[in-house]
C-alpha positions in Angstrom: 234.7 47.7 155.8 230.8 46.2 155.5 228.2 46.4 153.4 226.9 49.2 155.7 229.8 51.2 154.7 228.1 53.6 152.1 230.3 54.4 149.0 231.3 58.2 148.4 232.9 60.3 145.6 236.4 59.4 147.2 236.2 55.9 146.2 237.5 54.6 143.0 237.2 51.0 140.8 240.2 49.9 139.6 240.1 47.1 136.9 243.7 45.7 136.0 244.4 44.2 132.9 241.2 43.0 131.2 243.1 42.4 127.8 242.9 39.9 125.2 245.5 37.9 125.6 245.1 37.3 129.5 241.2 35.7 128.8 241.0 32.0 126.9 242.7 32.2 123.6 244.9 34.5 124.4 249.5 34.3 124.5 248.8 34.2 128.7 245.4 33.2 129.4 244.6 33.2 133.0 242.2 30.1 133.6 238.2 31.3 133.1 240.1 35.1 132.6 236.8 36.0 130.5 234.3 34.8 133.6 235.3 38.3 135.5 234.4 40.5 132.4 230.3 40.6 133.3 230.9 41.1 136.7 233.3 44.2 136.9 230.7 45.3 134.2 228.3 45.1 137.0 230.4 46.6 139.5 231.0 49.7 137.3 227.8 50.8 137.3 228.1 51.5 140.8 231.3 53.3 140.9 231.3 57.6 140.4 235.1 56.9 139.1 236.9 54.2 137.6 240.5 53.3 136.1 241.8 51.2 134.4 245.7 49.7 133.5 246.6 48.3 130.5 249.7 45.8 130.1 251.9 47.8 127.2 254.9 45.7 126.2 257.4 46.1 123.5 258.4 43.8 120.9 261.3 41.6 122.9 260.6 43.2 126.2 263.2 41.3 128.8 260.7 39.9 130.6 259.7 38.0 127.9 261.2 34.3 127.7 262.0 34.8 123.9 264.3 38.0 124.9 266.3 34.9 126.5 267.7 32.1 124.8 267.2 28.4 126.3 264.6 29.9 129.0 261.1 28.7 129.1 257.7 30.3 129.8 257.3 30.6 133.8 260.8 30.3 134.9 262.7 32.7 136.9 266.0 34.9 136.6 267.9 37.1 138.4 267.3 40.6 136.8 269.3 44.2 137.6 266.0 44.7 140.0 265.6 41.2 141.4 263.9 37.8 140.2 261.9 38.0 137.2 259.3 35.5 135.9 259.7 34.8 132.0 256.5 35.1 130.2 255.2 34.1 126.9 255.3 37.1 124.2 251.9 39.0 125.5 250.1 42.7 125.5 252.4 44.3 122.5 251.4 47.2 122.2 249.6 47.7 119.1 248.0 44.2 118.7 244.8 43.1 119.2 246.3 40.7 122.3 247.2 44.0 124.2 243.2 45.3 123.7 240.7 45.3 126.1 238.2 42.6 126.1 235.1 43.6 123.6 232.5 42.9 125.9 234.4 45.0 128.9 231.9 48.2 129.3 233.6 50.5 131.3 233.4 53.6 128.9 232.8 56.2 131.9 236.5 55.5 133.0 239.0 58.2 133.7 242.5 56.9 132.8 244.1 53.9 131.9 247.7 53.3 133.1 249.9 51.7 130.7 252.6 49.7 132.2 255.3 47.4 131.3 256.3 49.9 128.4 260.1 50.1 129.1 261.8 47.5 127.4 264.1 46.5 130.4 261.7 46.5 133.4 258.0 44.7 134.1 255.3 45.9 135.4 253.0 44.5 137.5 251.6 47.0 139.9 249.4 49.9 138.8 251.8 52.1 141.5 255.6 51.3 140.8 257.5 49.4 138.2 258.7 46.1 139.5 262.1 47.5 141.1 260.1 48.9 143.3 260.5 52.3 143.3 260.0 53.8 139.9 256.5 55.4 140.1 253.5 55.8 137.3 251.8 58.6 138.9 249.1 56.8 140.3 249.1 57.7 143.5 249.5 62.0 143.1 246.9 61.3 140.5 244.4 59.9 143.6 245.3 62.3 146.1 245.0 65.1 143.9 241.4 63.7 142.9 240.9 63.1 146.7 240.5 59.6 146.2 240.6 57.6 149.1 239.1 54.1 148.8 240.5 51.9 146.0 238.3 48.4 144.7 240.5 46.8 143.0 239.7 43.6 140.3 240.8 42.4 137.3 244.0 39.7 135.8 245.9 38.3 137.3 244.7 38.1 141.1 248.3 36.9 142.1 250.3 39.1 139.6 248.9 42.5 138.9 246.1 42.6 141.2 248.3 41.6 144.1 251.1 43.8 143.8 248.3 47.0 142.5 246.7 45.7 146.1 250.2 46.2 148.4 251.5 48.8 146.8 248.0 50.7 147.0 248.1 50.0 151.0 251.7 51.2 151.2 250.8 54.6 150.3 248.4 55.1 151.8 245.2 53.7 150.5 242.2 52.0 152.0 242.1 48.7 149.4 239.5 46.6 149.0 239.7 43.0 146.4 236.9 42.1 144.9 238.0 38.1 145.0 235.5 36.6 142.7 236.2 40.0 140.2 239.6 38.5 139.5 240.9 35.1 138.5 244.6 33.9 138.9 248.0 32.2 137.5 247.9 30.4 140.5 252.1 29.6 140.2 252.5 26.7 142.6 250.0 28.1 145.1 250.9 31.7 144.7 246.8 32.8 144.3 246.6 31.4 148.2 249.8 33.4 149.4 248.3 36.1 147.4 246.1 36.7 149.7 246.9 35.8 152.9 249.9 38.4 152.5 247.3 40.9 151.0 245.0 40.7 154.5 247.8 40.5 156.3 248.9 44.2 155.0 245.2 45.4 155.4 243.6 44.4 152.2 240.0 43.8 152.6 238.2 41.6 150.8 234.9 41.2 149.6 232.9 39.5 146.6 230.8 41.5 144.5 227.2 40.9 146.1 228.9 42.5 148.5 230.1 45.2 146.6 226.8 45.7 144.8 224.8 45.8 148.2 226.2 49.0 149.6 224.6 52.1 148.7 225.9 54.8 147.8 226.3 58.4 149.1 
């Protein structure tokens, strides 16, 4: 895809996880988190239809690091479903850490996705839980609209973003990331890996003057 590449009414904007608790301040702040927040803002103007997900965790979710005793933040385990990073307590549902960002100004959006709400699974992709096979709906939800073209952005580039990205391409979707419309973790180079293995499943990706210079149809 180019800038010369108009965008239609089968292309959607997907903004992942612009909540409290993932910008500065917040239980799992993604460096400069809050720096994306004017640009998707931007970038929304443009879009017919938009979407966002919303982490939804409960109280002593398993993927939290407190649900395990003697684990820290940012290590690893073996789970039912395969290796799990711990994480700080973040996004409970009900508290202002799991609301979206005040200045985000998406209002014309169509759905949010709420993931991560079973207590014994995460959630990191806006397609599948993280065993990999239990859907959210996304994906009928697209076709049915006739959705085609996803531009994905948002927290974390190397976490939700990524896997939204993969799992978008794997059924289906053309994917675009808007790079400089997300931040990342960056776990011992994982926002690099991120996305080398993201173009090297077909992921585009583009910055947002590129986004904002194509017109629309």
């Amino acid at each position: 895809m180019s800038a010369q590449n108009p965008m239609t009414d089968s292309d959607l904007m997907l903004a992942v996880d612009l909540q409290v608790d993932f910008c500065p301040g917040g239980a799992l702040a993604v460096p400069q988190g809050e720096q994306v927040i004017p640009i998707v803002n931007r970038l929304g103007t443009r879009f017919r239809h938009v979407g966002l997900t919303q982490d939804w965790h409960p109280a002593h979710h398993m993927s939290f690091a407190s649900s395990h005793p003697g684990r820290a933040p940012f290590t690893e385990i073996e789970m039912a479903y395969g290796p799990q990073t711990l994480w700080p307590d973040h996004c409970i549902q009900g508290t202002p850490g799991a609301e979206f960002h005040a200045d985000l100004r998406l209002d014309h959006a169509a759905f949010v996705i709420r993931k991560g709400y079973r207590p014994e699974i995460d959630s990191y992709s806006a397609f599948y839980e993280n065993d990999r096979k239990t859907p959210t709906g996304l994906a009928g939800y697209l076709r049915e609209r006739g959705l085609r073209r996803l531009f994905v952005c948002g927290l974390a580039l190397d976490f939700c973003v990524y896997y939204s990205c993969i799992d978008a391409r794997r059924e289906g979707f053309d994917v675009v990331a808007i790079e400089d419309a997300c931040r990342a973790i960056d776990l011992e180079g994982s926002r690099a890996a991120s996305i080398d293995d993201m173009q090297n499943k077909g992921v585009t990706i583009l910055r947002s003057e590129e986004i904002l210079g194509i017109p629309v149809s």
